[in-house]
N, C-alpha and C positions, 0 to 999 in steps of 0.2 A: 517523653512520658515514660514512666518504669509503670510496670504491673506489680504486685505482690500477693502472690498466692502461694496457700498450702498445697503440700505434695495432694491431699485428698482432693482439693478444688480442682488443680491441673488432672487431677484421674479426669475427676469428674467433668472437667470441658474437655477433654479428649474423649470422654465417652460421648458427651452430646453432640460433638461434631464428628465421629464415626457413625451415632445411630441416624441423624442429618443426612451423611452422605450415601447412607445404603438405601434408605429411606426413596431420594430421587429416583427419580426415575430415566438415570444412568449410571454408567459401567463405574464401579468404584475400581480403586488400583491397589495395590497388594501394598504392605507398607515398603519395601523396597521400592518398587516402582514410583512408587510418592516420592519417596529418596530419590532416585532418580530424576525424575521430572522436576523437583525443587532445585536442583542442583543444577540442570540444565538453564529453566527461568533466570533463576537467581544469581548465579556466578557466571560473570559475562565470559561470553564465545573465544576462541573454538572452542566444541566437545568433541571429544573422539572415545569411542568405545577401548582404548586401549587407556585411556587417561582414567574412564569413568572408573573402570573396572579398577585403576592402581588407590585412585579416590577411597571406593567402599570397601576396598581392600577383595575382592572378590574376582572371580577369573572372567576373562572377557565371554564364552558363552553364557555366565549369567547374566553379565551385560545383554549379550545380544537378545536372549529369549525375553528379558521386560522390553526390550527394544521393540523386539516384532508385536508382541501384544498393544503396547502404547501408539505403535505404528498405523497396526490395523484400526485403532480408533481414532487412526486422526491427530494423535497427541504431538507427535513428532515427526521429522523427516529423515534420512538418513541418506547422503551422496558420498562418493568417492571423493576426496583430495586429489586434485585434480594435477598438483604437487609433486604429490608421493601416492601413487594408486594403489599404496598396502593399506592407507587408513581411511577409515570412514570418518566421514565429521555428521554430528546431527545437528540435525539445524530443526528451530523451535516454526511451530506454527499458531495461526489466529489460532484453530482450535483449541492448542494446549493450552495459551495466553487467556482465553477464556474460560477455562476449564478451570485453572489455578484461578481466576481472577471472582469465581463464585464459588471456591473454597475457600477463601483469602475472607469472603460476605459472611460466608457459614460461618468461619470463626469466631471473626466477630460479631453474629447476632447471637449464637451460642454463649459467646464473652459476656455478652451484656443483658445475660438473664443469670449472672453468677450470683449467687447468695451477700 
């Protein structure tokens, strides 16, 4: 199935699904962190904070600090490489799974009130 929308439409469903998600009544995630977190979901396993960071092109403490944030809500996990004990792998949880998986809803009930 292809979508086709004007550049104004997409503002305009990224706007209804940002007002959507501040709206609830939980933690919204900065857009990098959404970057993150898609990227974790989406592109199958390992992650490690040293890949994510070559990924967004960004240095690994910015990695780490959306880490701890996402962390503290539950969004994701973070263990040693048991391996190689310099790297950390994240490993995804229920909660992020669900998290993504009722912004994944938002989009599309936001989608299908497009003009």
């Amino acid at each position: 199935m292809s979508l086709e929308l004007t550049a104004s439409q997409a503002l305009g469903l990224w706007h209804q699904v940002a007002l959507g998600q501040v709206r609830q009544d939980r933690s919204d995630l900065t857009l990098r962190q959404m970057a993150i977190l898609l990227h974790i979901y989406l592109v199958p396993p390992p992650h490690t904070v040293r890949g994510l960071a070559a990924t967004l092109s960004v240095t690994k403490p910015v990695i780490t600090r959306a880490l701890d944030s996402m962390g503290r809500n539950g969004l994701v996990d973070r263990v040693r490489d048991e391996r190689d004990r310099r790297n950390v792998i994240i490993k995804r949880t229920v909660k992020g799974a669900l998290y993504l998986e009722k912004f994944g809803d938002l989009i599309i009930d936001r989608g299908r009130s497009l003009p």
